[in-house]
C-alpha positions in Angstrom: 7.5 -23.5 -7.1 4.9 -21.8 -4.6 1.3 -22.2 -4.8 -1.0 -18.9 -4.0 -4.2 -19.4 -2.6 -7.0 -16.1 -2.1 -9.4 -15.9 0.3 -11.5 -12.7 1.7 -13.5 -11.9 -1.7 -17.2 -11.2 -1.4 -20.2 -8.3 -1.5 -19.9 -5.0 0.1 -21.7 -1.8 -0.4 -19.8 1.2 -1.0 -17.9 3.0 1.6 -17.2 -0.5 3.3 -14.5 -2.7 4.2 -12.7 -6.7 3.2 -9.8 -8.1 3.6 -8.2 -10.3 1.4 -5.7 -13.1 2.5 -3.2 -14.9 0.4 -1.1 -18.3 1.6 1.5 -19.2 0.0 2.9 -22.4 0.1 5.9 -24.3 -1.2 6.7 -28.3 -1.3 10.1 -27.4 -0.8 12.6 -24.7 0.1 11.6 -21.4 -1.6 13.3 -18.3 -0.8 10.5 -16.3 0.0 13.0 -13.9 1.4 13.7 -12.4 -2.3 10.2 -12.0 -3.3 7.7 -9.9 -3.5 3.6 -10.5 -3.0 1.7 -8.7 -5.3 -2.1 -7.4 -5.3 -3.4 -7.1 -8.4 -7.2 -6.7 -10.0 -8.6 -7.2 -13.1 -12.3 -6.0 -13.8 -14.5 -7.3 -16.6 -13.4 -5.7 -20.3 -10.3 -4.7 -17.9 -6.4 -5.2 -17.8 -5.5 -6.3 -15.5 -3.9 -3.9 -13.2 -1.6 -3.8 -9.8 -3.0 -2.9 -6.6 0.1 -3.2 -4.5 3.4 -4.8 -3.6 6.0 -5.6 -1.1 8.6 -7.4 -0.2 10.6 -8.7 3.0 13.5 -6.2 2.1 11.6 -4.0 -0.8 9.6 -0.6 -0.2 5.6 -1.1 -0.5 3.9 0.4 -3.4 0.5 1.4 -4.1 -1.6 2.2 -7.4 -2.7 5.7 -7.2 -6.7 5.3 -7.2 -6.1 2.8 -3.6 -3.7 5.1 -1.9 -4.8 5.8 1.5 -7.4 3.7 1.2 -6.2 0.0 1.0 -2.9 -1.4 2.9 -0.6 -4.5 2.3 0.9 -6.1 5.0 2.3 -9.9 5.7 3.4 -12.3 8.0 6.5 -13.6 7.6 6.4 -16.6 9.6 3.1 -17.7 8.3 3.8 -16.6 4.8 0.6 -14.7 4.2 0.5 -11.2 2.6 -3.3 -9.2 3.3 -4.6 -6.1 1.5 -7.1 -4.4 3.9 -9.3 -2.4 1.8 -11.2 0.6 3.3 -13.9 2.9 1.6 -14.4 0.6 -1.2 -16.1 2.1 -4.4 -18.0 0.4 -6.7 -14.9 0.8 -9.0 -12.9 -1.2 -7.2 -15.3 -4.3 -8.1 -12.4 -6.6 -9.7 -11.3 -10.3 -9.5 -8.5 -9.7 -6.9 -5.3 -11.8 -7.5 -2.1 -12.3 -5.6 1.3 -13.0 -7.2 5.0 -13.2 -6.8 7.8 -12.0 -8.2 11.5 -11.7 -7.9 12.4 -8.8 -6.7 14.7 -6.3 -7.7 17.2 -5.4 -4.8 14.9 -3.1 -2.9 11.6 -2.8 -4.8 9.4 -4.9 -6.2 8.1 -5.3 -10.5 5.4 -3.0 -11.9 4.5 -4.6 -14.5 2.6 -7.8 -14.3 4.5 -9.8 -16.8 7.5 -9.8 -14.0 5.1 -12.0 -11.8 5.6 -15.9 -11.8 3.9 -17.3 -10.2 -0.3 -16.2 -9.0 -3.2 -17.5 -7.7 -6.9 -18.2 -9.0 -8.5 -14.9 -7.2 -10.8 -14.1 -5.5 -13.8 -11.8 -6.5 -14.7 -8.4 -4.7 -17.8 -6.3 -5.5 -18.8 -3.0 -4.2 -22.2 -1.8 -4.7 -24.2 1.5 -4.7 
């Protein structure tokens, strides 16, 4: 069991910058060395849809319309995965939420449903 906690949501006008933090946290051992942290969003009237992903051992992976714009990254020792987010769009106004997920040898899950265990989000909005 590993509890996710967001932080780094707020209001940004287009073309700006956040970052968003996630902690995870376990009462006990967890092997955070076979899973993966997950960005996801989910806009109102939305799916919800993934952002990015990696792993300790797995390649990162980014949703087409935040390539070259947005970047995961973590540290290991303290457990925390970011997602910098550069030139933000009013688009890209979501409830941001961070996951994990077993992962699969080298990569990490695509879809959602593969994600165990998430956190409450954090909201992001980009205005014009």
């Amino acid at each position: 069991q590993v509890q996710l906690v967001e932080s780094g949501g707020g209001s940004v006008q287009a073309g700006g910058s956040l970052r968003l933090s996630c902690v995870a946290s376990a009462a006990s051992a967890f092997p955070y060395s076979k899973y993966c942290m997950g960005w996801f969003r989910q806009a109102p009237g939305k799916e919800r849809e993934g952002v990015a992903s990696m792993g300790r051992d797995a390649r990162i992976r980014y949703a087409d319309p935040v390539k070259d714009r947005f970047t995961i990254s973590q540290d290991n020792a303290k457990n925390v995965v970011y997602l910098q987010m550069n030139s933000l769009r009013p688009e890209d106004t979501a409830l941001y939420y961070c996951a994990a997920a077993r992962a699969n040898g080298n990569s990490c899950p695509r879809s959602r449903y593969e994600y165990k265990y998430w956190g409450q989000g954090t909201q992001v909005t980009v205005y014009s």
